[in-house]
N, C-alpha and C positions, 0 to 999 in steps of 0.2 A: 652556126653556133646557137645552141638551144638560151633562149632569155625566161627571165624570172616575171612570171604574172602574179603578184599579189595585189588584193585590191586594200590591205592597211598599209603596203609600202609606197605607193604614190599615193595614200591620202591628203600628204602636206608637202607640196611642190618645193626644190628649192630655192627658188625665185620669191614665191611666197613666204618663205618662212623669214626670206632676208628682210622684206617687207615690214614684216613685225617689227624687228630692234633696229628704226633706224637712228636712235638717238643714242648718244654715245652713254656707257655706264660710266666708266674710268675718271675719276678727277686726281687732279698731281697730288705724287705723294700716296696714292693708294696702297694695300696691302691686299693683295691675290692670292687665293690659295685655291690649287688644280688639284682635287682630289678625285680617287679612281680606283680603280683595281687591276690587274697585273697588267692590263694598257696600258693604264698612267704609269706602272711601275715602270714601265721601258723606259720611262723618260726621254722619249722620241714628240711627240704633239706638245707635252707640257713643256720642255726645249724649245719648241719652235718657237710657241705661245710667247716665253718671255725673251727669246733673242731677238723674236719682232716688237715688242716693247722697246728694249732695250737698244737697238738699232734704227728703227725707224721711226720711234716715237721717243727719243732720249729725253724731250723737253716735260715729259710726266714724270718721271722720275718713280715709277714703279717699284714696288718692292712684291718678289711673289714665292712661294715653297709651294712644291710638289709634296704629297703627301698618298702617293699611290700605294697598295697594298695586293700582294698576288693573291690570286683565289678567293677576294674580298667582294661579300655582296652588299648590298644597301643594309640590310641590318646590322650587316657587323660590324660597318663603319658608323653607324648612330649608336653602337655600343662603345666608341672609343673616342668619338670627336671631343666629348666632355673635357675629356686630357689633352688628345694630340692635335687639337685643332684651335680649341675655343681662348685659350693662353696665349694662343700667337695675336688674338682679336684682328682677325682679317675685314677687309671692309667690302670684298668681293669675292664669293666662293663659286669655282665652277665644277659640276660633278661628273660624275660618268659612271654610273650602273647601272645594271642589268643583264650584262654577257652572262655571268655565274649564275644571277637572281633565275634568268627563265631554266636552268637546269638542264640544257643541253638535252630538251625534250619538246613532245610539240605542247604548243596551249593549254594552260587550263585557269581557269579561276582563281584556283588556288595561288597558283603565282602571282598572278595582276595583284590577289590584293594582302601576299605579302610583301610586294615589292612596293604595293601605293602607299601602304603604309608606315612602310619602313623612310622611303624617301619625306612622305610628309612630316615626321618626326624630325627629319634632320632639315628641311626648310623652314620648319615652325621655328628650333629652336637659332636657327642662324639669323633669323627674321626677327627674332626675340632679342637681339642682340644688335641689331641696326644694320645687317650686312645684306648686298645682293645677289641674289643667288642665281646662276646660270642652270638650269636646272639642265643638263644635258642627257640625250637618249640612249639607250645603249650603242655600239655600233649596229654594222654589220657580219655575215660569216659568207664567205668568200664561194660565188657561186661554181668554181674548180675545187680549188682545194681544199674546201670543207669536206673530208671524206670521213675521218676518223670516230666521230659519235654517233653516236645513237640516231640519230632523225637528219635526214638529208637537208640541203642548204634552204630547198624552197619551203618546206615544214621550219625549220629552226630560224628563216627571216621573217614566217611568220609570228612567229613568238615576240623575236624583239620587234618589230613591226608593232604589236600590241604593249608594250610596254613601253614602245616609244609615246604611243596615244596617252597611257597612264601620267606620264612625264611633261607633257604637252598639257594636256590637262590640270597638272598639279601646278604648273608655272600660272595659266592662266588665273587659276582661280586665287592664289598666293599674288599675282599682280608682280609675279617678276621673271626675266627672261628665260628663253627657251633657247636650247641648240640640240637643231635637227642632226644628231648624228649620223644616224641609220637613214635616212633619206639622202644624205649627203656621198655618204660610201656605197649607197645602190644606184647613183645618177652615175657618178665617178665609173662602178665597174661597168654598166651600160653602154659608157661612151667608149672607155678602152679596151676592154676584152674585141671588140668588133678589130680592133687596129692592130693592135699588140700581140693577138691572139686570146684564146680562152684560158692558156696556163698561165699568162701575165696576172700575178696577183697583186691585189687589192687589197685583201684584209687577210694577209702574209701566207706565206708556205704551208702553216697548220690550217686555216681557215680562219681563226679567228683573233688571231694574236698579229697587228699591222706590220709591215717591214715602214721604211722610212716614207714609202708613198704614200701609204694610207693614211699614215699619222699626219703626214700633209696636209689630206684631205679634212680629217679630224680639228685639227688647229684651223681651218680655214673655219669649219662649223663653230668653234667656240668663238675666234674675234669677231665675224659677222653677226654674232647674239650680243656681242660686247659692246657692237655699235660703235667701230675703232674706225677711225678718219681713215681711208685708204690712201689720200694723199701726199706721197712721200716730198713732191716739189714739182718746180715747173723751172728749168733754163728756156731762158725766149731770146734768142737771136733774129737780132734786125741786120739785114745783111746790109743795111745804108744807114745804119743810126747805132746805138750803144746794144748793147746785150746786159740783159738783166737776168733774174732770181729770185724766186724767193727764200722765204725765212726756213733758216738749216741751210742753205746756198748761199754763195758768195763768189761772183765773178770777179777773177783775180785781173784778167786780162784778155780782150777780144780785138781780132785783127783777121779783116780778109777770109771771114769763116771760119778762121780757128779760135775756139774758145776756151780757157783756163778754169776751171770752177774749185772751186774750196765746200765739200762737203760735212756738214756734223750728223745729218740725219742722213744715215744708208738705206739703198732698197735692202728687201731679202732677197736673199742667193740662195743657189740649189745646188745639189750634191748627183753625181752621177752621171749615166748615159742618158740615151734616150729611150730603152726600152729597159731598162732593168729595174725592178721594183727593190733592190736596196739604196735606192737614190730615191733624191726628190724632184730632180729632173723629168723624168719620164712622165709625170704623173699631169705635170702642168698645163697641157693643152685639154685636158678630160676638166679641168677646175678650175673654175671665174679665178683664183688666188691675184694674179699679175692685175685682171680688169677692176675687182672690186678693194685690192688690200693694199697694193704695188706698185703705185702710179707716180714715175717719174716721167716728165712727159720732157718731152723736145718740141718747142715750138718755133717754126722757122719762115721769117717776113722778108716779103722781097725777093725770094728767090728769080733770079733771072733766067731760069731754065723749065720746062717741063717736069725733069728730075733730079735727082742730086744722090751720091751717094754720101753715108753718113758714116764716120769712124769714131768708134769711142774703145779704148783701149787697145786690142791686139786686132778688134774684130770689121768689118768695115761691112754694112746696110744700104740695099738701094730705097729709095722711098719718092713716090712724088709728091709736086709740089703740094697739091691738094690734103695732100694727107700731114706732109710736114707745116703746113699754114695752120690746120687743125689742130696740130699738135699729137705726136706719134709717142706710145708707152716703151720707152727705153729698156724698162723690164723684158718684156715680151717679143723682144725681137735679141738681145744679145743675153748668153749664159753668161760667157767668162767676160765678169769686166772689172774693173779696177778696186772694186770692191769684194771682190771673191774671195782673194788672202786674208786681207782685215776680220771678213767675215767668219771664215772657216777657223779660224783663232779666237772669236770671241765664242762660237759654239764651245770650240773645247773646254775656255773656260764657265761656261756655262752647265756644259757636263759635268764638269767635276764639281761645282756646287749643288746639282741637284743629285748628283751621286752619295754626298756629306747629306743630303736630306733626309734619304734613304736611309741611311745608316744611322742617323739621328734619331729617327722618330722610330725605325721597327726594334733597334736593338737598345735603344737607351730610354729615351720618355715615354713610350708606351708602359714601360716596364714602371712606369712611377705609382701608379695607385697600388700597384701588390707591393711594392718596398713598403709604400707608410703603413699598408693595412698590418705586414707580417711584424713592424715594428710598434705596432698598439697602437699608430695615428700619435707617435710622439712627435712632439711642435718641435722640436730643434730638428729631429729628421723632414716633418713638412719645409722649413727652411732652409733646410741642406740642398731637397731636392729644388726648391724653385729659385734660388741659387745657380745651381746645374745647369735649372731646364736654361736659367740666361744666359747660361757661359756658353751655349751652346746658338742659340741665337745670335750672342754675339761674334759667333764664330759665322755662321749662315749669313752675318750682315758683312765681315771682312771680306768672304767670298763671294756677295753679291759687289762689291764695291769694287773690287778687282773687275769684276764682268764690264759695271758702269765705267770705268775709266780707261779700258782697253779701248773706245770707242772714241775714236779721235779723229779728227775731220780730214777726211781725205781729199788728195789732190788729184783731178782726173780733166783729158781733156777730150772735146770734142771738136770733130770738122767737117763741116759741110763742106763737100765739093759739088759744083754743077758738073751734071754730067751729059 
C-alpha cells in the first residue's frame, strides 16, 4: 500500500501535541461551543465531544451548542459569530477550519493568509470576551477516497498541512490551546489502512467529509487540547480484604470475587464492527481514545493463581495476575458492556439536541440582524428578537437537561475467577 510522505504532516507529532495541553481547560458549569463547517455540521465529533462530557464527566456539569455550518470557511464564520455565537457568552470555544478555506487546491500564499487571518479575527474577538479558544486545525482528506477534486490527496494534505501550521501558530501566539486535527486523522489512517486495507476510510467515502470513525478520531484531538481527566474510575478488589472505588463508583456488594458496583460516571461506548468505518468501533485500536480518555481500570490483590479470567457483563477476559495487580483498562478489552444501552440512548438524546441546534441557529438567529435591519433597527422589534433568541435557548437548555438526567448510575457486576 503506497503511504503519504509530507514533511508539514509529521511536523507536530501526536504525542507531542498531547504534551502541550496537559492542564485541564473546563471548570464546572462551563459553557462550550464546537463550532465548524459541514464537519461539525454532521454532528458526529461535536456528539461525541459532549456525550463524553456528559457521561464520563457528569460531575462538571457542562453546558455545550454546536454551531457548525456546511460549506463555511474561517471568514464566513467571523462574519456571523457577532450574532450566532457571542449571545450565547460561551466560556470555551472549540473550532475547526480550513477544509473549504484551502480550496480544494494545492498551496498558495494566498490562502494561508486569508485563512490566518480570518481565524485571528475570531480568536481576538473570543479573547476579547474572556473565552478559551481551542484553536483546532483543519482535518484531513482521506488517502483512498479523496478522488473527486481537483489536486490529489498527497497535494491537498499538503495544503491543510500548512494551515494546520497557521493554526498552531495562531494559538501559540494568542497563549491558548491547539488541536492537532490533521495530524491526528494521518497517524490514525497510517496505522489502519495497513490492517483494514487501503479502502477502509478514514476521513469518509467522499474523502473529506468523516463517517463516525474519523469523527472519533477528531473528538479525541479536541478533548486532549481540553486537557479532560481520562480517568473515568478505578474498582480494586482485594480477593482477602473489602473491595473498594472510587468517586462516580460505589461497591454495593463484594463476595468470593464477585463484585457489585453502583456507577454515576460511565466509560464511552462504541458503535459498530470491527472493520466498518460507519462505526466507532473499528477505529479504536488505530487511537490512544481508551489509554488517554477511557480509563476504568480493574485492579485486582491477592490473586491466588497465575491467572484469572475476568467477566463483566455478557463478555468474560483472561488476564494475568501481573497485569490485573497493575490494574487492567476495562475499556479496552470489552465493547459490549453494561453500559452500552444506557449509552446508545443518551446519544440519541444528544442528537436530537444538537439537531434543534442546527436548526436554531441556520434557519432562525442567523436570520436576526436582516429582520431588525429591514425593520429600521426598531427597539420593540430589537426586543422581540432577543426575546426569541431566549426562548430558544431555553428550549436548547430543556434538551440539554433531558441528555443530563438520562444518566443514571448503573448497576454492573464483575467476577474474577482463578483460572
Amino acid at each position: 500500500m503506497r503511504t503519504l510522505t509530507i514533511p508539514f504532516v509529521l511536523a507536530l507529532a501526536l504525542p507531542a501535541a498531547a504534551q502541550e495541553n496537559k492542564a485541564a481547560v473546563l471548570k464546572k458549569g462551563h459553557k462550550v461551543a464546537i463550532v465548524g463547517d459541514s464537519i461539525t455540521e454532521q454532528k458526529l465529533y461535536s456528539k461525541y465531544v459532549e456525550l463524553y462530557f456528559i457521561a464520563c464527566h457528569p460531575q462538571l456539569e457542562l453546558r455545550v451548542i454546536q454551531l457548525g455550518w456546511s460549506g463555511e470557511t474561517a471568514p464566513g464564520f467571523a462574519n456571523r459569530m457577532n450574532n450566532d455565537l457571542l449571545p450565547w457568552k460561551p466560556d470555551v470555544v472549540t473550532t475547526c477550519y480550513g477544509m473549504n478555506d484551502g480550496g480544494y487546491r494545492k498551496y498558495e500564499e494566498s490562502i494561508g493568509k486569508r485563512y490566518r487571518d480570518a481565524m485571528a479575527d475570531i480568536v481576538g474577538r473570543l479573547k476579547g470576551i474572556g473565552a478559551t479558544v481551542v484553536v483546532g486545525s483543519p482535518g484531513a482528506v482521506d488517502f483512498h477516497s479523496f478522488k473527486n477534486r481537483g489536486p490529489g490527496p498527497e497535494v491537498y494534505n499538503e495544503n491543510l498541512a500548512r494551515l494546520r501550521d497557521h493554526a498552531r501558530q495562531l494559538a501559540e501566539s494568542e497563549k491558548m490551546r491547539f488541536a492537532d486535527v490533521h495530524g491526528a486523522m494521518i497517524a490514525a489512517m497510517e496505522k489502519a489502512k495497513p490492517v483494514l486495507g487501503e479502502a477502509y476510510d478514514v476521513c469518509g467515502r467522499d474523502g473529506f467529509h468523516p463517517g463516525p470513525n474519523g469523527q472519533l478520531v477528531m473528538a479525541y484531538a479536541f478533548l486532549k487540547a481540553l486537557g479532560v481527566d481520562g480517568r473515568i474510575g478505578t474498582v480494586t478488589v482485594d480477593l482477602k480484604g473489602p473491595a473498594e472505588a472510587t468517586e462516580g463508583h460505589k461497591v454495593l456488594s463484594s463476595e468470593g470475587g464477585r463484585v457489585e458496583v453502583e456507577s454515576s460516571r460511565w466509560p464511552f461506548c462504541y458503535s459498530g464492527d470491527e472493520k466498518s468505518s460507519a462505526g466507532t468501533r473499528s477505529i479504536v485500536p488505530y487511537v490512544p481514545f481508551n489509554q488517554d480518555l477511557n480509563r476504568l481500570t480493574l485492579v485486582v490483590k491477592n490473586l491466588g493463581a497465575e491467572r484469572a479470567k475476568v467477566t463483566w457483563g455478557t463478555s468474560t477476559k483472561p488476564f494475568s495476575r501481573d497485569d490485573l495487580e497493575k490494574g487492567v483498562n476495562l475499556t479496552e478489552h470489552f465493547f459490549d458492556t453494561p453500559f452500552s444501552e444506557p449509552f446508545r440512548k443518551l446519544e440519541a438524546l444528544v442528537g436530537t439536541k444538537q439537531q434543534f441546534e442546527t436548526v436554531m441557529i441556520k434557519s432562525m438567529i442567523t436570520t436576526f440582524p436582516r429582520l431588525i435591519d429591514q425593520t429600521g433597527k426598531d427597539k420593540r422589534v430589537e426586543a422581540s428578537v432577543e426575546a426569541l433568541r431566549q426562548q430558544f435557548y431555553d428550549t436548547q437548555d430543556k434538551l440539554a437537561a433531558a441528555a443530563r438526567t438520562a444518566v443514571l448510575p448503573v448497576k454492573h457486576t464483575l467476577t474474577i475467577a482463578a483460572d
